[in-house]
DRENDO-1510 file (C-alpha; in Angstrom, 1 decimal, always signed):
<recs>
REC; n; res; u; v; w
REC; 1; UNK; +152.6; +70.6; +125.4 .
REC; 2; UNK; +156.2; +70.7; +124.6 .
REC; 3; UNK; +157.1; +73.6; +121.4 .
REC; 4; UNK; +157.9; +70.2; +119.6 .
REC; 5; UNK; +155.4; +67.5; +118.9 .
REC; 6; UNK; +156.2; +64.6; +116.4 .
REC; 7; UNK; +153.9; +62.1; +115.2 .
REC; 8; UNK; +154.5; +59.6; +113.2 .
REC; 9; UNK; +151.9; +57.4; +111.5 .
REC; 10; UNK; +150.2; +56.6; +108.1 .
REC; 11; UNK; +149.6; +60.0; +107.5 .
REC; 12; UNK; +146.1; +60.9; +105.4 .
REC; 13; UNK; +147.6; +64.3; +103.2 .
REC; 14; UNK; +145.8; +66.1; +100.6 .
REC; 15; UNK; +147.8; +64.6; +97.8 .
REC; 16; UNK; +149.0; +61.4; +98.8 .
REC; 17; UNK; +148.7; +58.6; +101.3 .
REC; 18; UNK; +152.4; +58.5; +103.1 .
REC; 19; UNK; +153.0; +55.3; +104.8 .
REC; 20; UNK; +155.7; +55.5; +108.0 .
REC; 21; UNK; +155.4; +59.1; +107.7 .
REC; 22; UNK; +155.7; +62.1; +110.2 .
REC; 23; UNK; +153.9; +65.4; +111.3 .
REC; 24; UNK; +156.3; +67.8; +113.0 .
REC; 25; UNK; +154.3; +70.8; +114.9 .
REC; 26; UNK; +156.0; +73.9; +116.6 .
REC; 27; UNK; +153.3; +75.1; +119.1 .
REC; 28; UNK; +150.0; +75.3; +117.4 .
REC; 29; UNK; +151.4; +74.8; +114.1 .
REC; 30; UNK; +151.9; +72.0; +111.6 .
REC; 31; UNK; +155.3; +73.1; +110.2 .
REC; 32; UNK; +156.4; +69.8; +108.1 .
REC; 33; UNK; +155.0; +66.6; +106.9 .
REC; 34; UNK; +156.5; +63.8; +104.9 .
REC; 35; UNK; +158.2; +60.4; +105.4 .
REC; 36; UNK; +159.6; +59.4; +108.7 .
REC; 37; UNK; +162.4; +60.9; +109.7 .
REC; 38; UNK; +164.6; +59.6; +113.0 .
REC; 39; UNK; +166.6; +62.7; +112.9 .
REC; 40; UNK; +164.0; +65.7; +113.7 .
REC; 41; UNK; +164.0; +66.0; +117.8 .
REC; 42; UNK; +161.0; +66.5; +119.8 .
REC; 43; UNK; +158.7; +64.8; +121.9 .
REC; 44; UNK; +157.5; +61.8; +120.0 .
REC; 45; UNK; +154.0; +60.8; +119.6 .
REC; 46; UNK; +154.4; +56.7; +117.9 .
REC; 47; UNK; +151.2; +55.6; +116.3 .
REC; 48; UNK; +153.1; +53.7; +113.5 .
REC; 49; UNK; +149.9; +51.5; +113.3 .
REC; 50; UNK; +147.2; +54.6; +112.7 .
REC; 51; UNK; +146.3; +56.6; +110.1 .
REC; 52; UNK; +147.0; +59.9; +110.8 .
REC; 53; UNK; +144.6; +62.7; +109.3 .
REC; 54; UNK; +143.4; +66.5; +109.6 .
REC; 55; UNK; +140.8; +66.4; +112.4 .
REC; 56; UNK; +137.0; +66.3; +110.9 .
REC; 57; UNK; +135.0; +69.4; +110.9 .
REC; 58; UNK; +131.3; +69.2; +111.7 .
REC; 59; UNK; +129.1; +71.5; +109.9 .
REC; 60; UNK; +125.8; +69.8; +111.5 .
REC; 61; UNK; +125.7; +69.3; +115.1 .
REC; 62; UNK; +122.6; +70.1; +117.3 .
REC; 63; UNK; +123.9; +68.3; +120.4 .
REC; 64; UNK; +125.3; +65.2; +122.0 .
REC; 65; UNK; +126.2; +63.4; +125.5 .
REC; 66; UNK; +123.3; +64.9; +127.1 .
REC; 67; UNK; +124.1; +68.5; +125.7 .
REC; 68; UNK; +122.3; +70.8; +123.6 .
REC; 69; UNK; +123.4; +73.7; +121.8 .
REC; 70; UNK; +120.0; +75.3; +122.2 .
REC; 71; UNK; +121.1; +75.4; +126.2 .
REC; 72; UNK; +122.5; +78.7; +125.2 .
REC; 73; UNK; +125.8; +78.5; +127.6 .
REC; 74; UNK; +129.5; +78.4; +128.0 .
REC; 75; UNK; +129.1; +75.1; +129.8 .
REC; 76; UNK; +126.9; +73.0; +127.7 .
REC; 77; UNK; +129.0; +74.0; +124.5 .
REC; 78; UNK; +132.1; +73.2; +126.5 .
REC; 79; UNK; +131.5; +70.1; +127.0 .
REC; 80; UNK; +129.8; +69.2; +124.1 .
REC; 81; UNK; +133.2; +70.4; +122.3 .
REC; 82; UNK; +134.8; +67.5; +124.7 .
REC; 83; UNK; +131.7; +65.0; +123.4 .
REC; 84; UNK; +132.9; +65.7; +119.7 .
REC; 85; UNK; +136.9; +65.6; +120.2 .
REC; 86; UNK; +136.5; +61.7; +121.3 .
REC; 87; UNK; +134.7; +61.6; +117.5 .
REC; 88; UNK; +137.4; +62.8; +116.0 .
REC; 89; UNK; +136.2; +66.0; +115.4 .
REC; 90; UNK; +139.0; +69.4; +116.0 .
REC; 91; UNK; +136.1; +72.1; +114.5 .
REC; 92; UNK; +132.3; +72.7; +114.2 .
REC; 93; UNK; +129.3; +74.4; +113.5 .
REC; 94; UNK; +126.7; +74.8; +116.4 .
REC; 95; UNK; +123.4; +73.9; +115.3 .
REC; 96; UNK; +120.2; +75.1; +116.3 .
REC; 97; UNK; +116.8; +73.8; +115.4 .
REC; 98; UNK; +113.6; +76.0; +115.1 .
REC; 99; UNK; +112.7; +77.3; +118.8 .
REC; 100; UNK; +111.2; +80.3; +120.2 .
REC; 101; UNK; +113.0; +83.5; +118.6 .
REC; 102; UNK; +114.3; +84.3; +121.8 .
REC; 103; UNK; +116.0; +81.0; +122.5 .
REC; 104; UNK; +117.6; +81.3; +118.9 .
REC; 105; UNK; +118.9; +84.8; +120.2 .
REC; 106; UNK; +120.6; +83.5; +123.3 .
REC; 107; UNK; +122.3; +80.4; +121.5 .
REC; 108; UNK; +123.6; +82.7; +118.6 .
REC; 109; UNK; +125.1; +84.7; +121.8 .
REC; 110; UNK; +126.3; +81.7; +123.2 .
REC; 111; UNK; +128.0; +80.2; +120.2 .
REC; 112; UNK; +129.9; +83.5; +119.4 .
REC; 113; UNK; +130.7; +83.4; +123.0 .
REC; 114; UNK; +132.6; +80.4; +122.6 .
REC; 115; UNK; +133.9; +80.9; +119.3 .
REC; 116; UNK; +135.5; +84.1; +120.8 .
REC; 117; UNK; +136.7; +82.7; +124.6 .
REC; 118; UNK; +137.6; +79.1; +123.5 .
REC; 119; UNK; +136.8; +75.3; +125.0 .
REC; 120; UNK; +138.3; +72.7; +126.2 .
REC; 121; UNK; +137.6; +70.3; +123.2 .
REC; 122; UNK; +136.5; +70.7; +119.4 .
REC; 123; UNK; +136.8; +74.4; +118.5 .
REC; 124; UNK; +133.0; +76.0; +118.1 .
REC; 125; UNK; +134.3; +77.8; +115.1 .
REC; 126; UNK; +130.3; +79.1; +114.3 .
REC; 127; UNK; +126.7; +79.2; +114.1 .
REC; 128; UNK; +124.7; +76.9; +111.7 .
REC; 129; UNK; +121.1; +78.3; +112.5 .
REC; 130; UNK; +118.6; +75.4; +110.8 .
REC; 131; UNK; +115.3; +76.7; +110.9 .
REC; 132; UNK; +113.1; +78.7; +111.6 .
REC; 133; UNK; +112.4; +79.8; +107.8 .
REC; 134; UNK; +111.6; +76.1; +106.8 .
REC; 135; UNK; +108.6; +73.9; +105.1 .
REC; 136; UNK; +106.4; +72.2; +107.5 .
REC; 137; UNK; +105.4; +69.5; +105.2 .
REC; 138; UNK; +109.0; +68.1; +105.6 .
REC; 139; UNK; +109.4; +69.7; +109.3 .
REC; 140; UNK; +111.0; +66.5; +110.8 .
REC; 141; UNK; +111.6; +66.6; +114.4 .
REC; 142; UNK; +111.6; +70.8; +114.2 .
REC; 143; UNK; +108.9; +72.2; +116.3 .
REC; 144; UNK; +106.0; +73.5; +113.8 .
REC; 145; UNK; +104.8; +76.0; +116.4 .
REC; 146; UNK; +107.6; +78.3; +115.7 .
REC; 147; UNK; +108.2; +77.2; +111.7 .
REC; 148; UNK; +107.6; +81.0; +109.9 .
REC; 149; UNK; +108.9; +82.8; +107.5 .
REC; 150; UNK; +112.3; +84.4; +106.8 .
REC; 151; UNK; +112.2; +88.1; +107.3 .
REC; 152; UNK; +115.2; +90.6; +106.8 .
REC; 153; UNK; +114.6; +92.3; +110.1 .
REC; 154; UNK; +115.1; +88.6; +111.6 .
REC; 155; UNK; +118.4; +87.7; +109.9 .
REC; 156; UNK; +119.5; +91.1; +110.5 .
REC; 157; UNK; +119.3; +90.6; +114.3 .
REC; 158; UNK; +120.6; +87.1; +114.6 .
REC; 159; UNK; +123.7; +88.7; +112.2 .
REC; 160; UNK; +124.1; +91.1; +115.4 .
REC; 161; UNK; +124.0; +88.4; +118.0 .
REC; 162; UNK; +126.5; +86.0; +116.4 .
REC; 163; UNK; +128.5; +88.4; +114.3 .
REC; 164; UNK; +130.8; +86.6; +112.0 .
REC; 165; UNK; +130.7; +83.4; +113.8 .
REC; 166; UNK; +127.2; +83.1; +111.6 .
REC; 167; UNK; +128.1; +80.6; +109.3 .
REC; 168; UNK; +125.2; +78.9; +107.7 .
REC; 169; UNK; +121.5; +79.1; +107.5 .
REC; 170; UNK; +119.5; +76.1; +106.3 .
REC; 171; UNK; +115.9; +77.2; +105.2 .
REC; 172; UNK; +112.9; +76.3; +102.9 .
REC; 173; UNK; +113.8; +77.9; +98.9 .
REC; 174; UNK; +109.8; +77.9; +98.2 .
REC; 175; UNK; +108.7; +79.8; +101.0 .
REC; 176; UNK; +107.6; +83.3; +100.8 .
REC; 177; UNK; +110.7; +85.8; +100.9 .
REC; 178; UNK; +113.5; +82.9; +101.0 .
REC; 179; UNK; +115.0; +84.0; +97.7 .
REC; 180; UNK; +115.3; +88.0; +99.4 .
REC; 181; UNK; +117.0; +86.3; +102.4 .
REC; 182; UNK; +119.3; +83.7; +100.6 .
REC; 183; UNK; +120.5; +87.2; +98.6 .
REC; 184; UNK; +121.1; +89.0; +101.5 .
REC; 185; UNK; +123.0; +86.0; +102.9 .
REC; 186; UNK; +124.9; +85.7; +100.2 .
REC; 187; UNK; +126.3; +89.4; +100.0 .
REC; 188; UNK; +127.1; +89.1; +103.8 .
REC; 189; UNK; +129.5; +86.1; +103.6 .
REC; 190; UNK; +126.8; +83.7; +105.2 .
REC; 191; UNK; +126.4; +80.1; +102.8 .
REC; 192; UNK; +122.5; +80.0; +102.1 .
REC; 193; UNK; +121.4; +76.5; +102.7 .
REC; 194; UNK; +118.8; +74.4; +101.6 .
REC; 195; UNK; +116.7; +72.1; +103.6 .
REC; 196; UNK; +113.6; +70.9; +105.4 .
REC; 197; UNK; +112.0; +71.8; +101.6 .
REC; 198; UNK; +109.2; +70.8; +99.4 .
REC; 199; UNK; +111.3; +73.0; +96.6 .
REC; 200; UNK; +110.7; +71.7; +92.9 .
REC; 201; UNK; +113.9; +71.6; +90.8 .
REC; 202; UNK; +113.0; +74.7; +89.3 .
REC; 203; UNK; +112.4; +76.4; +92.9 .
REC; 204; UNK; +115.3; +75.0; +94.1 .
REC; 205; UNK; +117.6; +76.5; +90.8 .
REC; 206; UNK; +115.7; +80.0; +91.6 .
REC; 207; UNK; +117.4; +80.1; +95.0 .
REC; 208; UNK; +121.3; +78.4; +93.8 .
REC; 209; UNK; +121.2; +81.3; +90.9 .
REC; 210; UNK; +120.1; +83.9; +93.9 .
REC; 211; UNK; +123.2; +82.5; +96.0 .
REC; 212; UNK; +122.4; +79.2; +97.4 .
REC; 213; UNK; +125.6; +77.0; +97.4 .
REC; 214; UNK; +124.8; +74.3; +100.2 .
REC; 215; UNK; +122.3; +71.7; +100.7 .
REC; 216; UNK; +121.3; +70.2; +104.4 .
REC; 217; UNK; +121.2; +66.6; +105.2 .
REC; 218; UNK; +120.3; +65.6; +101.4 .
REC; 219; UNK; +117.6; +63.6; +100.6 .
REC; 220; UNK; +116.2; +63.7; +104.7 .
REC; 221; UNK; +113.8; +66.4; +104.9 .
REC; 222; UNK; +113.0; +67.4; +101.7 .
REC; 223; UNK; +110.7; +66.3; +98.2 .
REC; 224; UNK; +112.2; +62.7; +97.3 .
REC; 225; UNK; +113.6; +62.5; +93.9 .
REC; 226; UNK; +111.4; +62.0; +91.0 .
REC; 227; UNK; +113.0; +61.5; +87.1 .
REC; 228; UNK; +109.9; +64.1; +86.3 .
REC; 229; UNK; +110.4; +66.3; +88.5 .
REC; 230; UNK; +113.8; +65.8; +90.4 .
REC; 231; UNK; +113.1; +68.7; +93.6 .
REC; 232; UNK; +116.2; +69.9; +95.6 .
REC; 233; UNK; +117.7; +66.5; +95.6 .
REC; 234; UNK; +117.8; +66.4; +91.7 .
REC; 235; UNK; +118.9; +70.6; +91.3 .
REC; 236; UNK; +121.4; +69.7; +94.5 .
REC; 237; UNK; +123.4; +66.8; +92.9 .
REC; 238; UNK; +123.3; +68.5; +89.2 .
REC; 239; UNK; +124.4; +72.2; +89.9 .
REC; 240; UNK; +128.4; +72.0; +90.5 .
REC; 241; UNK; +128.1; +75.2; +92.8 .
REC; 242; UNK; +125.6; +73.5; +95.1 .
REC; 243; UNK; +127.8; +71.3; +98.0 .
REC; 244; UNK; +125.8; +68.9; +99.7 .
REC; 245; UNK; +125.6; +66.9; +103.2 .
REC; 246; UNK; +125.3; +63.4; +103.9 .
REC; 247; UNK; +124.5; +61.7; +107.3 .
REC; 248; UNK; +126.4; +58.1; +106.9 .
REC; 249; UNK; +125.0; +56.7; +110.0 .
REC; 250; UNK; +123.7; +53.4; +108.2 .
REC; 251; UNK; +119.9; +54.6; +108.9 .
REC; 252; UNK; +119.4; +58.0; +107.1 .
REC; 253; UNK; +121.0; +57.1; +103.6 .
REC; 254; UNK; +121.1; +53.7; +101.9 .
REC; 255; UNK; +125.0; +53.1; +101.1 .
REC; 256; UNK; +124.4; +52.9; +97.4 .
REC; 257; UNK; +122.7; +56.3; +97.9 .
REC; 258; UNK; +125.3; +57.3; +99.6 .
REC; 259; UNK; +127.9; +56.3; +97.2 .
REC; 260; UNK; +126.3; +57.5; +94.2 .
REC; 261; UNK; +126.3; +60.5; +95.4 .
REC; 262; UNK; +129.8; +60.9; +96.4 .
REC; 263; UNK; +130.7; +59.8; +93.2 .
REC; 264; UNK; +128.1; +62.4; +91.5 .
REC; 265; UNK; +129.4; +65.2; +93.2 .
REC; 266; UNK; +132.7; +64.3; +94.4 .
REC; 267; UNK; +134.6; +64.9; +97.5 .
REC; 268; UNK; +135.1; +68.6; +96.7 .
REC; 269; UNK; +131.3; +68.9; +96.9 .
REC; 270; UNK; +130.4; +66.6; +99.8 .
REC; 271; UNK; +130.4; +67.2; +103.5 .
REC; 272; UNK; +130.0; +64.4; +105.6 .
REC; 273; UNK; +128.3; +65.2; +109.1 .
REC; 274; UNK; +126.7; +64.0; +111.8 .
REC; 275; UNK; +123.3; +65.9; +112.6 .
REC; 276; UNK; +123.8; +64.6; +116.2 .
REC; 277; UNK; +121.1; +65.5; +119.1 .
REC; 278; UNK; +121.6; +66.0; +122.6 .
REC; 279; UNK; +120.6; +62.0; +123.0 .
REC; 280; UNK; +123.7; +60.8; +121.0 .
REC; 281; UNK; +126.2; +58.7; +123.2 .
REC; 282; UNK; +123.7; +58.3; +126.0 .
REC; 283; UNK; +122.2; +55.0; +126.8 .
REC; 284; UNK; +118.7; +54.0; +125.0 .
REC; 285; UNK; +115.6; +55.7; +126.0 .
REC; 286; UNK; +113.1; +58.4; +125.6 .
REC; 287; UNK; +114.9; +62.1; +125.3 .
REC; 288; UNK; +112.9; +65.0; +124.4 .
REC; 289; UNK; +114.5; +67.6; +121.6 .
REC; 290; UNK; +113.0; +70.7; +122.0 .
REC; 291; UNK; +109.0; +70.0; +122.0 .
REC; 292; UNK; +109.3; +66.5; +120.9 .
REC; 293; UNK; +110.0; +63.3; +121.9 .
REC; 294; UNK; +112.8; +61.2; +121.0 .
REC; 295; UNK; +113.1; +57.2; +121.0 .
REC; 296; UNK; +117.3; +56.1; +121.3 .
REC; 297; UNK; +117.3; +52.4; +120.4 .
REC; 298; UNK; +120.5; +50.8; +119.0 .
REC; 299; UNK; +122.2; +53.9; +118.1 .
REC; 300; UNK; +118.8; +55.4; +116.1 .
REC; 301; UNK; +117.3; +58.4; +117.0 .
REC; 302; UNK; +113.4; +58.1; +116.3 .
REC; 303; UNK; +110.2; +60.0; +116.7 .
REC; 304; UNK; +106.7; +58.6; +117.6 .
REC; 305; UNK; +106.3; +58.2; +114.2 .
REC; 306; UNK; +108.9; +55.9; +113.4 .
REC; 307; UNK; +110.9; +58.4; +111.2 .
REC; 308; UNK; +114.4; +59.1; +111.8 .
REC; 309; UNK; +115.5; +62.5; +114.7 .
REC; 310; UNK; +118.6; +63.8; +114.0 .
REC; 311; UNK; +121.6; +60.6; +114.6 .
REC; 312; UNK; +123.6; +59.5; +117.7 .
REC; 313; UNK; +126.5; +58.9; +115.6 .
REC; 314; UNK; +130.4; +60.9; +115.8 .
REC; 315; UNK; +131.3; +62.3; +112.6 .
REC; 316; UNK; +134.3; +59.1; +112.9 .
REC; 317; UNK; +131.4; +57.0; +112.5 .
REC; 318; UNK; +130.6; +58.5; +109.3 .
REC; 319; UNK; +133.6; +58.0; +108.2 .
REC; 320; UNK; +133.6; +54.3; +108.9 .
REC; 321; UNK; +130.3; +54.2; +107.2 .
REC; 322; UNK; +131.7; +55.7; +103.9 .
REC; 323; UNK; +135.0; +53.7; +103.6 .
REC; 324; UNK; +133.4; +50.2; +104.8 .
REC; 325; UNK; +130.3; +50.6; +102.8 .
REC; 326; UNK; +131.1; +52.4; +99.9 .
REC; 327; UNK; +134.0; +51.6; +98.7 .
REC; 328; UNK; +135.4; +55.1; +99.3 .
REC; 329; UNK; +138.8; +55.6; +99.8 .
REC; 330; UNK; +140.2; +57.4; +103.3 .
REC; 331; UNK; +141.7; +59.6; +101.6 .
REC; 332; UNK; +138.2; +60.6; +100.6 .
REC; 333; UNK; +135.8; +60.3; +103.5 .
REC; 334; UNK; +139.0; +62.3; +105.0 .
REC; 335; UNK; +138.5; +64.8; +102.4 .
REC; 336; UNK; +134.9; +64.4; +103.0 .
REC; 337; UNK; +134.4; +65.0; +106.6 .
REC; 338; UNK; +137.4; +67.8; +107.1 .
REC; 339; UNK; +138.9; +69.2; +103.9 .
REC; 340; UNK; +135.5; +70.2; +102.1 .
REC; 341; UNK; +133.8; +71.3; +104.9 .
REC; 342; UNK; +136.4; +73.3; +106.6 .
REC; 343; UNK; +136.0; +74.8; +103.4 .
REC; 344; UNK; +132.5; +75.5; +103.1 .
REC; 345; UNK; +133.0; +76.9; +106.5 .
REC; 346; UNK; +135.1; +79.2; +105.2 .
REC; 347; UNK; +138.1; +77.9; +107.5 .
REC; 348; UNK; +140.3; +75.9; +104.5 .
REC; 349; UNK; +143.3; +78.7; +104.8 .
REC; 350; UNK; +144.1; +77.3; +108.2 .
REC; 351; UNK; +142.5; +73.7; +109.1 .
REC; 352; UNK; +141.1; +70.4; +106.9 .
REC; 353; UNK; +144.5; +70.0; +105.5 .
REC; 354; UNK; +147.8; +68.3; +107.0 .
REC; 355; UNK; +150.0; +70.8; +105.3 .
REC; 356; UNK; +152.8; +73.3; +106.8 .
REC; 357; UNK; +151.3; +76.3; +107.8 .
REC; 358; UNK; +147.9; +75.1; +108.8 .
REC; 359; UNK; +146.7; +74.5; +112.4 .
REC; 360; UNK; +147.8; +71.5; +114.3 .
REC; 361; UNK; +144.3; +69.7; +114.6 .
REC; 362; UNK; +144.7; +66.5; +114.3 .
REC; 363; UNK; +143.4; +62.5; +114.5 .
REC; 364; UNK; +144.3; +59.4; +115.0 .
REC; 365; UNK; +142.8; +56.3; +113.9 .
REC; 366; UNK; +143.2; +52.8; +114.2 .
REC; 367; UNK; +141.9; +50.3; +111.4 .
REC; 368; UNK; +138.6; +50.3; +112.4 .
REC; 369; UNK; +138.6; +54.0; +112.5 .
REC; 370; UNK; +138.5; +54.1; +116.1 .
REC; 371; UNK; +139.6; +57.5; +117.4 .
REC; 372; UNK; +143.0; +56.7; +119.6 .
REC; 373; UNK; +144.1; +61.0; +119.8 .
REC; 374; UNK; +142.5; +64.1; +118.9 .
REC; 375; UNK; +144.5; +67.1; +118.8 .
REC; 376; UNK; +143.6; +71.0; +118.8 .
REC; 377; UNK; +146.0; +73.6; +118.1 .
REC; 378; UNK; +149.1; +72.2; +118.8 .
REC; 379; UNK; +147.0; +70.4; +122.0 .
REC; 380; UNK; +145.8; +67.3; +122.8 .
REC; 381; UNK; +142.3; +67.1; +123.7 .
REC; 382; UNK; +141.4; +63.5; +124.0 .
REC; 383; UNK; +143.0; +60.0; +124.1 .
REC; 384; UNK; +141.5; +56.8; +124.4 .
REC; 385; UNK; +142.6; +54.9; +127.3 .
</recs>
């Protein structure tokens, strides 16, 4: 790429919306943005028809265009990096699902791996280990053979294996020892996480005072919301230090429940993501994730049972979802799907933000919030042709 990169656009910033604006970026640096300027030189990038935001950062993805994260190598993640840049997406979180401990070993090996040697595409930027310390009553598609649960000695190891790349760790607040672990979590810099949990409100409010901050996929996978007894849902969308996720894929969350909750918590306290399988992007079919089996039809992911599997969706679908259902603004399903969880994922001092100083990741939109460019660091990684 050329040390100068200009592109001009409707730019998505975290305090305004600036029509006919520019982003000037010197290597793999944003170093100004404002209106549009014919004077700065470099090589110009014209999308004077697209909005222009931060790229989105994924804090949920298991998989996608036939790739799986629990693969456990530099391939798969590679190209599942290049899967997620044509969603928009600059930054994410490898997920796992509950497997064998040993599989969980090599993918937390692989993940920091990546995270340390780069990709081609989205930058793997961490570990999101979901499972294995999770309820099976609300197990979804995770294997129940290897559900158990959450042990120091565990943690401990999977801390050595991934390092700092260990980002999040979704598990099960009533199970026996999850308050010990979400403590020990906490004090090492790793956000405790909720999910896949039968957790009454007052379980639920034992683990957020013990350090939990973050809530999985809300309302999927855990005790629906009752006005006696609201669960995880009800502690999750009352406590301000609790950040929730959504899955706007049109199948896991009704829009109204997804709008009241955006407006409940606000886009400081919302991540939009896309809790996409290996399946997602591939043609309709029968998949298998891990031990089970997976229906694709019309863009759903499905188990035998009917119930939803993870999505098939690119986190720029979610954002779709939340501005043309909703009633959100893009300035916050932007906010939504890069700014608060680059933040959560303890990144916001350098991406989620189209601000001098941060790193150029980048995309582009059209009005149907279509991705036309994705850019990482200063480099673009994919363009619609």
């Amino acid at each position: 790429m050329p040390e100068t990169t200009i592109i001009k656009g409707t730019l998505v910033t975290p305090h305004r919306v600036i029509h006919r604006g520019q982003v000037i970026i010197e290597g793999e640096k944003i170093t100004e943005v404002g209106p549009d300027n014919s004077g700065a030189h470099g090589w110009v990038m014209d999308f004077r028809d697209g909005i222009v935001a931060p790229g989105l950062v994924d804090l949920h993805v298991h998989g996608g265009g036939g790739h799986d994260v629990m693969d456990a190598s530099d391939d798969s993640l590679n190209r599942l990096s290049l899967f997620l840049a044509a969603g928009g997406v600059t930054s994410f979180l490898a997920t796992t699902y509950t497997a064998p401990w040993e599989e969980t070993l090599a993918a937390a090996r692989a993940v920091r791996g990546a995270d340390e040697k780069g990709v081609e595409g989205a930058e793997v930027v961490g570990l999101h280990l979901e499972g294995p310390y999770i309820n099976p009553k609300y197990r979804g598609s995770q294997s129940a053979d290897y559900i158990r649960r959450p042990n120091k000695e565990e943690l401990e190891e999977v801390y050595r294996e991934a390092g700092a790349a260990l980002k999040i760790v979704t598990l099960a607040p009533e199970v026996d020892g999850a308050l010990e672990a979400v403590a020990w979590l906490s004090s090492k810099g790793v956000v405790p996480s909720a999910g896949h949990t039968d957790a009454t409100y007052g379980e639920m409010m034992a683990a957020v005072e013990s350090g939990l901050t973050h809530a999985a996929h809300l309302f999927n996978g855990m005790r629906p919301f009752h006005h006696r007894e609201p669960g995880a849902v009800g502690a999750a969308l009352a406590d301000p230090r609790v950040c929730v996720e959504l899955i706007a894929d049109g199948v896991h969350l009704h829009p109204a429940s997804l709008s009241l909750t955006a407006r409940l918590k606000g886009a400081q306290k919302t991540a939009l993501v896309s809790d996409s399988i290996p399946p997602a992007g591939l043609p309709d079919g029968d998949y298998s994730l891990g031990d089970e089996r997976v229906h694709v039809l019309n863009g759903r992911c499905l188990l035998d049972s009917g119930a939803p599997a993870g999505s098939a969706i690119r986190l720029s679908d979610a954002v779709r979802e939340a501005v043309g259902r909703t009633g959100l603004t893009i300035a916050e399903a932007v906010e939504m799907a890069s700014t608060t969880p680059a933040k959560v994922a303890g990144l916001a001092d350098r991406k989620g933000r189209l601000e001098p100083g941060m790193d150029a990741d980048l995309v582009v939109l059209d009005g149907g919030f279509n991705v036309l460019m994705t850019m990482v660091g200063g480099r673009v990684v994919y363009e619609r042709g």
